[in-house]
DRENPA-846270 format. One record per residue (C-alpha): x, y, z; residue number from 0; chain. Coordinates in steps of 0.2 Angstrom, whole numbers, plus 2048, in hexadecimal, padded with zeros to 3 digits. Layout:
@px:X; py:Y; pz:Z; i:NUM; ch:A;
...
end
This chain:
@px:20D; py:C7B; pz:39E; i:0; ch:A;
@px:20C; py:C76; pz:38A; i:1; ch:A;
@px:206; py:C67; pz:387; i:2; ch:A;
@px:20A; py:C5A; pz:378; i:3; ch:A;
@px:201; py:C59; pz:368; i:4; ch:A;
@px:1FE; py:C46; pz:363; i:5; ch:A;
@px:1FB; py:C41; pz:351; i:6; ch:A;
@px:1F6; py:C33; pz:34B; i:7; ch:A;
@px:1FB; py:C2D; pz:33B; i:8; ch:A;
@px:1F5; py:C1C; pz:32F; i:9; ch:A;
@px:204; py:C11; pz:328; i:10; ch:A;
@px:1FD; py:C0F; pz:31A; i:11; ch:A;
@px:1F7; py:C23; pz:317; i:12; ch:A;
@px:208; py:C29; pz:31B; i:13; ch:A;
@px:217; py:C1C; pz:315; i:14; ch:A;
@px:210; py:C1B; pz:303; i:15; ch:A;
@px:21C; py:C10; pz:2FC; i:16; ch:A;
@px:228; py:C11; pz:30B; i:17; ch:A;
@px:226; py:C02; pz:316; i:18; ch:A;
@px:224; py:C05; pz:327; i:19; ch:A;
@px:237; py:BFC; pz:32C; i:20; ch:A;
@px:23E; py:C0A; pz:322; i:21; ch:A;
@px:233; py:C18; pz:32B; i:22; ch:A;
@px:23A; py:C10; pz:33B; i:23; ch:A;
@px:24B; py:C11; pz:336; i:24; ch:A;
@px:24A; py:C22; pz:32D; i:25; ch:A;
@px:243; py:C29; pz:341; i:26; ch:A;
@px:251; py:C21; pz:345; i:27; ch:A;
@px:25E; py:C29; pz:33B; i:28; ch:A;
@px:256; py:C3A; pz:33F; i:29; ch:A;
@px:257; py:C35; pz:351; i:30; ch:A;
@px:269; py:C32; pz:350; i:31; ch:A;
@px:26C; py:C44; pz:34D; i:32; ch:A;
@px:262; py:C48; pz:360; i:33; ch:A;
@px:26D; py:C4C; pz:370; i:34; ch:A;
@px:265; py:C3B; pz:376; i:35; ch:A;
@px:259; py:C2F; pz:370; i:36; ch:A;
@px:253; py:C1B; pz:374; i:37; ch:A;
@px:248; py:C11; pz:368; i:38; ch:A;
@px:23D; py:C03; pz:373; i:39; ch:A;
@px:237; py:BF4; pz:36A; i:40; ch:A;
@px:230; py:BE4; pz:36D; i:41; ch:A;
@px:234; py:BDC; pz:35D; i:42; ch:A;
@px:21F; py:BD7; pz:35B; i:43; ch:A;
@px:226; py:BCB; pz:36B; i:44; ch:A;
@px:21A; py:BD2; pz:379; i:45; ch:A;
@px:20A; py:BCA; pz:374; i:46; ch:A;
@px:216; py:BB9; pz:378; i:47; ch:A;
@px:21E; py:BBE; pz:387; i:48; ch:A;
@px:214; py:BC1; pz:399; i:49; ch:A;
@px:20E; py:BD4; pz:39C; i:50; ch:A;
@px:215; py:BD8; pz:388; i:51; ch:A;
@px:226; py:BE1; pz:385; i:52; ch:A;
@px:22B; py:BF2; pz:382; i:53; ch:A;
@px:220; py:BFE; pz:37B; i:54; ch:A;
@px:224; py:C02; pz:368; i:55; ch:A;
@px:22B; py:C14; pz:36A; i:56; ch:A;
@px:237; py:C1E; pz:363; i:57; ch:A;
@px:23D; py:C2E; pz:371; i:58; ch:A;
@px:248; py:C3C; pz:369; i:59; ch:A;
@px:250; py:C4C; pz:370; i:60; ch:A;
@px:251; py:C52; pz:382; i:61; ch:A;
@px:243; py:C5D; pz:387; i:62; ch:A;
@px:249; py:C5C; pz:399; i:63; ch:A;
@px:258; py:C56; pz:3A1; i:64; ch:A;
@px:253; py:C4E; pz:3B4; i:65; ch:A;
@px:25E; py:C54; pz:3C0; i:66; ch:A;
@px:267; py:C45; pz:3C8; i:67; ch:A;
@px:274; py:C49; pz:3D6; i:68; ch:A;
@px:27F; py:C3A; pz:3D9; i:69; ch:A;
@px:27B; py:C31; pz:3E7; i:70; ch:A;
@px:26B; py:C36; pz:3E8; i:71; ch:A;
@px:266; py:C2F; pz:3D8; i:72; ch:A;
@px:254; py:C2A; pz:3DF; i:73; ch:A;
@px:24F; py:C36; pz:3EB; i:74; ch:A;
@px:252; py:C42; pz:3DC; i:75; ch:A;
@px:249; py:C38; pz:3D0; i:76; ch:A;
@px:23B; py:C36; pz:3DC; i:77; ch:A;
@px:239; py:C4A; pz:3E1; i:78; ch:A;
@px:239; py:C4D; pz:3CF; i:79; ch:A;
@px:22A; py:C41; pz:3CA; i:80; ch:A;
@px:21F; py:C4A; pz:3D9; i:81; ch:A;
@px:21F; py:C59; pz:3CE; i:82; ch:A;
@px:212; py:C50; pz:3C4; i:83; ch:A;
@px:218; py:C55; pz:3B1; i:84; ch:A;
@px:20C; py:C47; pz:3AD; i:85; ch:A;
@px:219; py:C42; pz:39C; i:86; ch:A;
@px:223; py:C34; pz:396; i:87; ch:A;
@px:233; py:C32; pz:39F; i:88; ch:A;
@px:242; py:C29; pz:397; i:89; ch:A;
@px:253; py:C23; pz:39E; i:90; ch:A;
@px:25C; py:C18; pz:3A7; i:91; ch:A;
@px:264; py:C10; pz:3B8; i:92; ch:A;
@px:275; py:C0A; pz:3B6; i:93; ch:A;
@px:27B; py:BF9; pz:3C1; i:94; ch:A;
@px:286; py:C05; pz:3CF; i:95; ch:A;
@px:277; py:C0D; pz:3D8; i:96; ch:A;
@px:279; py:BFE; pz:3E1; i:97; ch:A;
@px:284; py:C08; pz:3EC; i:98; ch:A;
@px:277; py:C18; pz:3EE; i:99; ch:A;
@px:26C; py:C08; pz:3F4; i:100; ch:A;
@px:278; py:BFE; pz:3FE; i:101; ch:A;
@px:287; py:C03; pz:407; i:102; ch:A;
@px:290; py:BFC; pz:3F8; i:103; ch:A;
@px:29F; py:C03; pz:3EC; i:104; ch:A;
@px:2A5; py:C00; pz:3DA; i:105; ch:A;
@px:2BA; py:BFC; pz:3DC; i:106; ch:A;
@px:2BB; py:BFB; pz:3CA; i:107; ch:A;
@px:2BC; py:C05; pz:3BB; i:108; ch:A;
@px:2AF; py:C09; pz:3AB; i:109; ch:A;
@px:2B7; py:C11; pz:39B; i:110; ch:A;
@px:2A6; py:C18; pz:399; i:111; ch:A;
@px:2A2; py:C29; pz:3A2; i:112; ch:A;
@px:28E; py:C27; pz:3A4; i:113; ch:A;
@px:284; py:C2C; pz:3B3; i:114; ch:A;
@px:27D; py:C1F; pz:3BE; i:115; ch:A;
@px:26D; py:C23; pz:3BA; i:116; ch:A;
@px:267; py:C30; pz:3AB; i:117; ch:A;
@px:257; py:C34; pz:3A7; i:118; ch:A;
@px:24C; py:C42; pz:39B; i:119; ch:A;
@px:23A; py:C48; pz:394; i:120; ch:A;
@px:23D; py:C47; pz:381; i:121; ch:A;
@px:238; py:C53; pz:375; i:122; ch:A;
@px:22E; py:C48; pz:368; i:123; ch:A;
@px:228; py:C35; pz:36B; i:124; ch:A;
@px:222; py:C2D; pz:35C; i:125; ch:A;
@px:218; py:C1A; pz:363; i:126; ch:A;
@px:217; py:C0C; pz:355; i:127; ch:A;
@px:20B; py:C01; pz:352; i:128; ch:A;
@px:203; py:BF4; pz:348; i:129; ch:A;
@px:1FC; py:C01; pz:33B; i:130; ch:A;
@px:1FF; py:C13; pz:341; i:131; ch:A;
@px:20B; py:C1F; pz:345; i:132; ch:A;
@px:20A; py:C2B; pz:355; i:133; ch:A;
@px:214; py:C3C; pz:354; i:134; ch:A;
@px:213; py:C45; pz:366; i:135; ch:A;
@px:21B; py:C51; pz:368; i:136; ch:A;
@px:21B; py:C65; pz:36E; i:137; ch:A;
@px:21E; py:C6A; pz:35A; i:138; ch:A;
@px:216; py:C67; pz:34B; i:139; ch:A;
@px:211; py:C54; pz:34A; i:140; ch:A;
@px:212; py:C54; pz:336; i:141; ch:A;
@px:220; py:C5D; pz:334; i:142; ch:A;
@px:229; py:C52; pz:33F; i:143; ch:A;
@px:221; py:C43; pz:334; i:144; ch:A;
@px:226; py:C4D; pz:325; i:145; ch:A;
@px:239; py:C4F; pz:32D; i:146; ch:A;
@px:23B; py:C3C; pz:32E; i:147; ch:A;
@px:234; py:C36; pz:31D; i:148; ch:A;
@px:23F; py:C41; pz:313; i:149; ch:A;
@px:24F; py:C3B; pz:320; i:150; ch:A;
@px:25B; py:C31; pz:313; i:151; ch:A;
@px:260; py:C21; pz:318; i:152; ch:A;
@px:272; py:C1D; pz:318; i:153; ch:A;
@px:279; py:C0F; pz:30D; i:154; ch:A;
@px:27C; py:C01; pz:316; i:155; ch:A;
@px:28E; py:BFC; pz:314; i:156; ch:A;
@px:28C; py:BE9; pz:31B; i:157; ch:A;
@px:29A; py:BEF; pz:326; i:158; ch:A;
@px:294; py:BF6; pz:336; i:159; ch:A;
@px:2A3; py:BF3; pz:343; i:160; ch:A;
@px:2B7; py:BF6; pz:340; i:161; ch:A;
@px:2C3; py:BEF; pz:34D; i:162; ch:A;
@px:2C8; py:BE2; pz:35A; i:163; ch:A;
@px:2BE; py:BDB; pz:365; i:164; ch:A;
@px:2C7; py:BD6; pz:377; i:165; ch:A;
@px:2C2; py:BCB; pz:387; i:166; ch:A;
@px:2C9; py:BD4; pz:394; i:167; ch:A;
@px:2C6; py:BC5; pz:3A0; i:168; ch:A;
@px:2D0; py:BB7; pz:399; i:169; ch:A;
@px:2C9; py:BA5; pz:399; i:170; ch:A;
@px:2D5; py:B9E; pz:3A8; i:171; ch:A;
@px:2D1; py:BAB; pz:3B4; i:172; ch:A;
@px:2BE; py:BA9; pz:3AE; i:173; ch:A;
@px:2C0; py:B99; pz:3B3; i:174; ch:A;
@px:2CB; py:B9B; pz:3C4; i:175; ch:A;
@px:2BF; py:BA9; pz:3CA; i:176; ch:A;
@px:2AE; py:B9E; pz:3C7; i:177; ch:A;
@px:2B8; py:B91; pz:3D2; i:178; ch:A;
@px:2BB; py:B9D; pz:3E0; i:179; ch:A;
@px:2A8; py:BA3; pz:3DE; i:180; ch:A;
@px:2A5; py:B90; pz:3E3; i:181; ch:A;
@px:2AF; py:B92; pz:3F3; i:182; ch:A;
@px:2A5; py:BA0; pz:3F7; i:183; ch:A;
@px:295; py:B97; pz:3F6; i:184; ch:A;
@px:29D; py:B89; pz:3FF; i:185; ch:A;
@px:2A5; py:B94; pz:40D; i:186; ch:A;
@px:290; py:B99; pz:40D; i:187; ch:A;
@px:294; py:BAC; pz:407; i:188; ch:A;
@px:287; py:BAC; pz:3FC; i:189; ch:A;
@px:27B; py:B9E; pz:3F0; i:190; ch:A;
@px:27D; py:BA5; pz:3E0; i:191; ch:A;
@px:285; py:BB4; pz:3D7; i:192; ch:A;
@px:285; py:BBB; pz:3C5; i:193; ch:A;
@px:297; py:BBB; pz:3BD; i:194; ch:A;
@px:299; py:BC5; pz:3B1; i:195; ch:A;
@px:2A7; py:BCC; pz:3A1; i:196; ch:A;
@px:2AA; py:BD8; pz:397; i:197; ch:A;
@px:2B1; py:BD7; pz:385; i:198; ch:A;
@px:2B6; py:BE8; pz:37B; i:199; ch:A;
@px:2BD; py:BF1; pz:36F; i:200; ch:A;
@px:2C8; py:C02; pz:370; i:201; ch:A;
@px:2CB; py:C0D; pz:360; i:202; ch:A;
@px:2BB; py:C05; pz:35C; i:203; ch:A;
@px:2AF; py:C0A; pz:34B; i:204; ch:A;
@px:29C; py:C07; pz:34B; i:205; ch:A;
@px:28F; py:C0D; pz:344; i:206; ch:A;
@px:282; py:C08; pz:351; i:207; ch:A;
@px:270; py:C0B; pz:348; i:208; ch:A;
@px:277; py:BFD; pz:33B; i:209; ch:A;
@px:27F; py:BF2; pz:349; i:210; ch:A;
@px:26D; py:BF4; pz:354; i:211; ch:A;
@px:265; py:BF0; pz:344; i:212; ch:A;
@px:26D; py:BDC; pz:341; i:213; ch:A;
@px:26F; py:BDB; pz:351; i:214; ch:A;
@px:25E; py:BDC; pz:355; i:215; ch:A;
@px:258; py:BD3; pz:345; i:216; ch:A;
@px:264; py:BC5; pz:34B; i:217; ch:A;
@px:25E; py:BC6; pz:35F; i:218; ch:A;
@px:24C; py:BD0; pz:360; i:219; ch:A;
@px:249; py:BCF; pz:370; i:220; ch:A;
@px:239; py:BD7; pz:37A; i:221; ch:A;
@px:242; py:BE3; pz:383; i:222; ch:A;
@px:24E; py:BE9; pz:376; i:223; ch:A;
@px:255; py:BFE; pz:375; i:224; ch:A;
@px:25E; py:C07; pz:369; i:225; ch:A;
@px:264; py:C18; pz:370; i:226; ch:A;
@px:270; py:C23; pz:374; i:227; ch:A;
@px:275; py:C31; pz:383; i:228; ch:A;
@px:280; py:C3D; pz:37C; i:229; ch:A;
@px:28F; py:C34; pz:374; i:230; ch:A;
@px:28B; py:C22; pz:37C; i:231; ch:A;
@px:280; py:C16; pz:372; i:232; ch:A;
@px:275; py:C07; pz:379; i:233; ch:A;
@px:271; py:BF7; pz:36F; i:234; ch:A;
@px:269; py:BED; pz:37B; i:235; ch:A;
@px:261; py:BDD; pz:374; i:236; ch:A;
@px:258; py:BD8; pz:386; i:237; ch:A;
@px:24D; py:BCB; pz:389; i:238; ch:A;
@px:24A; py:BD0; pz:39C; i:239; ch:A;
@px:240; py:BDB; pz:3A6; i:240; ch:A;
@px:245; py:BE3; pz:3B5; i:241; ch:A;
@px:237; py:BE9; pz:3B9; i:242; ch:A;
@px:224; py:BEF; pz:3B5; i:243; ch:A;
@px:217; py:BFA; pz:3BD; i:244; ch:A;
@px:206; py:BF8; pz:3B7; i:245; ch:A;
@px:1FB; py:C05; pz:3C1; i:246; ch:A;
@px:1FC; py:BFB; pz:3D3; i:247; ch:A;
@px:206; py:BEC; pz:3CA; i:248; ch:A;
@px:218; py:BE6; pz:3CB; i:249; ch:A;
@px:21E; py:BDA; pz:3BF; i:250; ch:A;
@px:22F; py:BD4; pz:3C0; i:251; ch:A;
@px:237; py:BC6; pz:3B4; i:252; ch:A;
@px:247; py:BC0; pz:3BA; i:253; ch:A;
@px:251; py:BB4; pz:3AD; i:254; ch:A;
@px:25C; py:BA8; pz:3B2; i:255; ch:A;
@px:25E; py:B97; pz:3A8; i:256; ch:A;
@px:265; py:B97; pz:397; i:257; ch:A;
@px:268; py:B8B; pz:389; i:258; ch:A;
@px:26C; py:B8B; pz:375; i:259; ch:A;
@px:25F; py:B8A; pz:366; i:260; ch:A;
@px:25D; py:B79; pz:35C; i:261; ch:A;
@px:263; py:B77; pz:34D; i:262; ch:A;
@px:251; py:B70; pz:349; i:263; ch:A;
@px:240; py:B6E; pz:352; i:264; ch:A;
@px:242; py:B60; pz:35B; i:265; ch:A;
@px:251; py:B65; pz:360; i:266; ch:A;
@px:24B; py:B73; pz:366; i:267; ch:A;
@px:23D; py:B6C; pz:370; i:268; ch:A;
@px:24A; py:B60; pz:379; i:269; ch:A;
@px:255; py:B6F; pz:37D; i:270; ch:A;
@px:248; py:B77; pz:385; i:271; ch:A;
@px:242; py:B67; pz:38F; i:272; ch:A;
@px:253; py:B65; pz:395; i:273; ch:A;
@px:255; py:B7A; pz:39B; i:274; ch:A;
@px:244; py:B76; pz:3A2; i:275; ch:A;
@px:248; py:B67; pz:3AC; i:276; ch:A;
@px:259; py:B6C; pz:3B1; i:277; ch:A;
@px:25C; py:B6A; pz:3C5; i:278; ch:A;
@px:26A; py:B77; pz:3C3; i:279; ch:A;
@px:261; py:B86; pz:3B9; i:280; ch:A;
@px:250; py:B83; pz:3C3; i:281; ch:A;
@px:25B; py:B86; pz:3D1; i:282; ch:A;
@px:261; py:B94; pz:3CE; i:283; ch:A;
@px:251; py:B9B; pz:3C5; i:284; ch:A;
@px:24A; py:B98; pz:3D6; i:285; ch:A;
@px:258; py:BA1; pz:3E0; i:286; ch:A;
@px:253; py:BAF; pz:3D8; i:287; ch:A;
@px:242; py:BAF; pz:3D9; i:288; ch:A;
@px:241; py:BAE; pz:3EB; i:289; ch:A;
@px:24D; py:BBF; pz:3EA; i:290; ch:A;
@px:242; py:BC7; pz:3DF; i:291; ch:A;
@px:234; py:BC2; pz:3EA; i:292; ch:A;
@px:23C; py:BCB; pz:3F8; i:293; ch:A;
@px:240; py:BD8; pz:3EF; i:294; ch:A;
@px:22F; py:BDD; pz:3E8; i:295; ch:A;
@px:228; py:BD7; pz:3FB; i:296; ch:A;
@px:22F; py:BE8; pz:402; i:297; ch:A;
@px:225; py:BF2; pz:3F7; i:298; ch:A;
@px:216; py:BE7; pz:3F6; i:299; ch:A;
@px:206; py:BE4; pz:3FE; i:300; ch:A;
@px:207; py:BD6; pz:40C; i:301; ch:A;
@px:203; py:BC5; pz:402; i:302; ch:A;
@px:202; py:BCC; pz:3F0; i:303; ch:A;
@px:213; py:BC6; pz:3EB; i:304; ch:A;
@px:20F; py:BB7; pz:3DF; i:305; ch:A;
@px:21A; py:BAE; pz:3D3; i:306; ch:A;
@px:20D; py:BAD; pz:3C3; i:307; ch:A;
@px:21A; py:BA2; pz:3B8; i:308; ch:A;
@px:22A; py:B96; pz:3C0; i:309; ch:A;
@px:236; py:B8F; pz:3B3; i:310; ch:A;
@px:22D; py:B95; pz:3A4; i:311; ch:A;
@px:239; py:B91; pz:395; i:312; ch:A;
@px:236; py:B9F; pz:386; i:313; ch:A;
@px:23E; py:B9F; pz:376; i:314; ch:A;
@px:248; py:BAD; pz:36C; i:315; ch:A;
@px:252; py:BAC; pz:35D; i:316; ch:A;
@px:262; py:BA5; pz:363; i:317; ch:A;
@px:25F; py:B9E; pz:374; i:318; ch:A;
@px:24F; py:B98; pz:380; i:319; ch:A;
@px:251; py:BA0; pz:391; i:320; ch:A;
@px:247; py:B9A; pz:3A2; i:321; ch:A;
@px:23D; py:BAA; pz:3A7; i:322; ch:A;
@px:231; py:BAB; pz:3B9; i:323; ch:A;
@px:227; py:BB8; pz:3BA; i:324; ch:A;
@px:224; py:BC1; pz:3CB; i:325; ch:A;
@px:216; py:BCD; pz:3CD; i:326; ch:A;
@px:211; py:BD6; pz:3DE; i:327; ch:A;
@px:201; py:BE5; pz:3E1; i:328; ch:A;
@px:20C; py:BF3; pz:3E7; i:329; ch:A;
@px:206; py:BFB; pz:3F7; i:330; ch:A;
@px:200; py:C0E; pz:3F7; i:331; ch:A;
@px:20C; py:C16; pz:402; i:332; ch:A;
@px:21B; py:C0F; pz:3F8; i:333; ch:A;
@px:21F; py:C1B; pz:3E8; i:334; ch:A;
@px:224; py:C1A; pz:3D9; i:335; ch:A;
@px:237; py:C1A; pz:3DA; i:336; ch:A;
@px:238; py:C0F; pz:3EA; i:337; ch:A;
@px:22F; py:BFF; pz:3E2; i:338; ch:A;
@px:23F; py:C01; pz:3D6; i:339; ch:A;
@px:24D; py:C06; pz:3E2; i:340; ch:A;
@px:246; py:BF7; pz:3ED; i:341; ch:A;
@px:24B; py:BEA; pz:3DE; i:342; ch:A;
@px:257; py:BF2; pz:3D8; i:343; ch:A;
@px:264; py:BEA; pz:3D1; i:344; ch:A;
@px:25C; py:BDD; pz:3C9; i:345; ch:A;
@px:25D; py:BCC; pz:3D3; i:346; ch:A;
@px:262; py:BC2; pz:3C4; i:347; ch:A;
@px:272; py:BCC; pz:3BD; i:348; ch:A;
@px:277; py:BCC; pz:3D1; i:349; ch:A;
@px:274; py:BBD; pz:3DC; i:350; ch:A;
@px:270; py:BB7; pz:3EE; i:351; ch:A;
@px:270; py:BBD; pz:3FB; i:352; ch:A;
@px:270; py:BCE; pz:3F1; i:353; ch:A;
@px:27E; py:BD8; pz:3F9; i:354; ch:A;
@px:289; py:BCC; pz:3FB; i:355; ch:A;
@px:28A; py:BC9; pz:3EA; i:356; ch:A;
@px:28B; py:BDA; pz:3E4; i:357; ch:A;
@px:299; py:BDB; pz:3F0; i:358; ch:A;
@px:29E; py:BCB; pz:3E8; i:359; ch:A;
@px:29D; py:BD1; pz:3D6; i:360; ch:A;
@px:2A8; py:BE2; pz:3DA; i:361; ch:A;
@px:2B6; py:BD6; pz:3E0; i:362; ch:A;
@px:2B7; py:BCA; pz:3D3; i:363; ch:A;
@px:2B3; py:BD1; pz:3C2; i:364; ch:A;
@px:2BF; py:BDC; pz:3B8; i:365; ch:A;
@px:2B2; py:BEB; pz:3B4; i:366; ch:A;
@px:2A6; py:BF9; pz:3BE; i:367; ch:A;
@px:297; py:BF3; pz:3B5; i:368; ch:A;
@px:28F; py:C03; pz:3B2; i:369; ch:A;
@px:280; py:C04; pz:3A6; i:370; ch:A;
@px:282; py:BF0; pz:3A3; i:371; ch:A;
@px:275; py:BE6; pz:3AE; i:372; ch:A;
@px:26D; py:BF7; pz:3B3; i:373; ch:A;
@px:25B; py:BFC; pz:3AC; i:374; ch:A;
@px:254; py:C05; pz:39C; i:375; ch:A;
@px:243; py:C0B; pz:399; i:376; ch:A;
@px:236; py:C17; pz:39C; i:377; ch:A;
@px:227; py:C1E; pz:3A8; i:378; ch:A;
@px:217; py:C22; pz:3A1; i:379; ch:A;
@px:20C; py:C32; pz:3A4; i:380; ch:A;
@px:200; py:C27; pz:3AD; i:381; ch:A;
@px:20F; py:C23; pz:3BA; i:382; ch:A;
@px:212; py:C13; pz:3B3; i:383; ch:A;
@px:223; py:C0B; pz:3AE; i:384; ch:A;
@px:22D; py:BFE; pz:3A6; i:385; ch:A;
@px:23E; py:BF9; pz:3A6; i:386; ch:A;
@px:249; py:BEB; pz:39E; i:387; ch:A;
@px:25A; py:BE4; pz:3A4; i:388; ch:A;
@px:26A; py:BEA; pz:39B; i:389; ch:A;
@px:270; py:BDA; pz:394; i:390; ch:A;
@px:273; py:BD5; pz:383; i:391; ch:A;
@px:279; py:BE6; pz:37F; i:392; ch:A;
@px:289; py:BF0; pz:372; i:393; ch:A;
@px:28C; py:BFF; pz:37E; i:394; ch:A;
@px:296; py:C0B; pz:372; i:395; ch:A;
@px:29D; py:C1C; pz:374; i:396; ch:A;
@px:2A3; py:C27; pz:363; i:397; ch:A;
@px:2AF; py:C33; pz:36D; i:398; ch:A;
@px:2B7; py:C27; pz:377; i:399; ch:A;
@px:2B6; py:C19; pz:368; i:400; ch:A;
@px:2B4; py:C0D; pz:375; i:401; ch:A;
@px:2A7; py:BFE; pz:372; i:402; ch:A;
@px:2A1; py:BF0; pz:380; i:403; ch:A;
@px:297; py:BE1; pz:383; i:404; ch:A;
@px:295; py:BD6; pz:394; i:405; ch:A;
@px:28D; py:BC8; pz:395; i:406; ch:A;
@px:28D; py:BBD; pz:3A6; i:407; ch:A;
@px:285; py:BAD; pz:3AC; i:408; ch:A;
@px:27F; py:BA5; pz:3BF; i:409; ch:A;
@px:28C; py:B9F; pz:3CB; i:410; ch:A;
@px:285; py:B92; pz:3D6; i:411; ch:A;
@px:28F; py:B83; pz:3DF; i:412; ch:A;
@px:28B; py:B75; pz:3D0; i:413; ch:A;
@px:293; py:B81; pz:3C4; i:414; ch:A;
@px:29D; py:B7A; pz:3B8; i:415; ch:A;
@px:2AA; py:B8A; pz:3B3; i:416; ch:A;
@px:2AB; py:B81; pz:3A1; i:417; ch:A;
@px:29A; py:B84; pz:39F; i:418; ch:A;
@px:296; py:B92; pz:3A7; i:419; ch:A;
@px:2A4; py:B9A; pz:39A; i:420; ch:A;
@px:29B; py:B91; pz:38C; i:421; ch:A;
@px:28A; py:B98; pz:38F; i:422; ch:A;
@px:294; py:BA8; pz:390; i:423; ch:A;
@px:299; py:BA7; pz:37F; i:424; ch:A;
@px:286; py:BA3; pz:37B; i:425; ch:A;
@px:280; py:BB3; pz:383; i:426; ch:A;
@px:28D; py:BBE; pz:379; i:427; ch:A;
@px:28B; py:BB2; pz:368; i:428; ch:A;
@px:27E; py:BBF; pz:35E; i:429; ch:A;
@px:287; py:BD0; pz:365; i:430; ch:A;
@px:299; py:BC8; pz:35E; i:431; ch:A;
@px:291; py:BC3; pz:34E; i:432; ch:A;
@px:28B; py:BD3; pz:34B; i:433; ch:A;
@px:29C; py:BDC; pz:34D; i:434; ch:A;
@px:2A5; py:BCF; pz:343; i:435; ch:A;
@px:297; py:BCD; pz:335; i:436; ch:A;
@px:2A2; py:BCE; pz:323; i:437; ch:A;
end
């Protein structure tokens, strides 16, 4: 079996007087030409943020495309890691496995024709960081480096998005529909539920390496991807983890409190006293937490699920966001893919009890959520993985010309529909602006 060639390279040695942003986006424009790519960063966010962020790596070109059958999505995925290729694996989970897990379905419809789940061994990796470069790849490494540094960049036009941008649920019904979530909490149905919107744009015009790049200068988030699977782009700005393996480790990171930036420091620091000591947000922080806890419990050790943080309140560029971090020592018998298919979906984009709410969710919202809410990221050689929640994120396709963005907030009975629908608007603030930037 060939084996890659890695090659290390010195910032300094190879960019001259190119800086290294500009290497990074010249990879990135080569990449675009790829069948797929996906661009993980951290944004220099992980030594901040507990268990660090994304690795800074750049995956191009399909080597090897993993042979998913629907509906058994996992089982697949798990037969094809016991062939021990020992190599980086990238892809994703999209929200609708739920039903491969549950005996579930998905009512509505998605203009986007993705798989539930897709993932590939790349041709080249290229890992970034502080002050070198590493090309691995079966090729040449140089010449691959050589490739990328004489890639022209393309002007940027300051105009990145052409069209309209739709809700296609309208305020009132927003509002009537959180009202009927509160009877279903009051009839005792479930305790909490994620309820979630979608706006987008048809006939749509993007060019999405410019649109990732403001967005992510104007959200850089520790979980944030640029990529693209055939015709359908991804520019996530996420600041949650769904889940981490670190040799015998799980690490999950569920968010569920949010609140605006100050317009100064001390108002910043009584913002996030308030999200902090808020009765509503801790409660349903906690909700979740004790879901995630049962959901890592099924593939953990007896007595090694442990809340390291409750309520933490972190703080990114527009917002501060209450973040507990659950971790658990995963027990020898349980592989790879059943710690994931075990918390999958992500607690916090779902609600409690769990399938109820997913059942929940497929009633009332106006959209089959696909990709959004689902999980990107990668599994190491070392059989290792990490993977974000798909939140925060442009989805755009260039044959279809459709573009889309979701963002959703927690339904529990003290919900107030006004301000649920306000912090909505929050959550979609910095993907909006990027779209309608002048």
């Amino acid at each position: 079996m060939e084996t890659r060639v890695y090659q290390t390279y010195s910032v300094k040695d190879i960019t001259g007087f190119y800086s290294l942003q500009q290497f990074c986006t010249q990879a990135l424009t080569w990449a675009e030409a790829q069948d797929c790519f996906h661009f993980f960063t951290d944004n220099q966010l992980g030594s901040q943020y507990p268990h660090g962020g994304f690795r800074n790596l750049l995956t191009l070109g399909a080597r090897e495309r993993i042979l998913l059958q629907k509906d058994q999505v996992f089982s697949d995925m798990q037969k094809y890691l016991m062939t021990e290729k020992n190599d980086w694996i990238i892809g994703y989970w999209g929200y609708d496995l739920k039903n491969e897990i549950e005996e579930l379905q998905s009512h509505n419809s998605n203009p986007f024709t993705l798989p539930d789940a897709f993932f590939y061994i790349p041709e080249i990796l290229i890992f970034f960081e502080d002050d070198t470069i590493t090309i691995a790849s079966f090729d040449n490494p140089k010449q691959i480096l050589q490739t990328i540094l004489s890639t022209p960049i393309a002007q940027n036009s300051g105009l990145s998005f052409k069209g309209d941008i739709q809700q296609r649920t309208p305020k009132e019904k927003y509002l009537a529909t959180v009202e009927q979530l509160r009877e279903h909490i009051l009839d005792g149905d479930i305790y909490e539920i994620n309820y979630c919107m979608e706006f987008f744009s048809e006939n749509a015009v993007l060019q999405p390496l410019q649109a990732y790049q403001a967005l992510n200068a104007l959200s850089p988030m520790p979980f944030s991807v640029y990529g693209k699977v055939d015709t359908h782009y991804l520019l996530c700005a996420s600041p949650e983890r769904f889940l981490k393996k670190e040799r015998n480790k799980l690490i999950s990171m569920p968010i569920k409190g949010t609140i605006r930036r100050g317009v100064s420091p001390d108002e910043d620091v009584i913002l996030k006293d308030l999200l902090h000591t808020s009765v509503k947000e801790r409660a349903e922080n906690m909700m979740i937490v004790d879901l995630v806890r049962n959901d890592l419990a099924r593939s953990a050790r007896s007595g090694s699920v442990v809340v390291e943080e409750m309520f933490g309140v972190y703080t990114f560029a527009a917002l501060h966001q209450m973040i507990s971090t659950v971790v658990a020592e995963i027990r020898p018998e349980v592989d790879t893919i059943e710690a994931i298919r075990n918390a999958f979906p992500m607690g916090s984009m779902t609600g409690a009890p769990k399938i109820k709410a997913m059942e929940l969710i497929d009633q009332y919202e106006d959209l089959k959520r696909g990709l959004y809410s689902g999980a990107v990221g990668y599994f190491t050689p070392e059989g290792d993985f990490d993977f974000n929640v798909v939140i925060r994120s442009i989805q755009y396709d260039v044959t279809q010309h459709y573009l889309s963005f979701s963002v959703g907030s927690a339904i529990t009975y003290d919900a107030i529909p006004e301000q649920e629908y306000a912090e909505c608007l929050l959550k979609a603030q910095a993907m909006y602006t990027v779209l309608t930037a002048r």
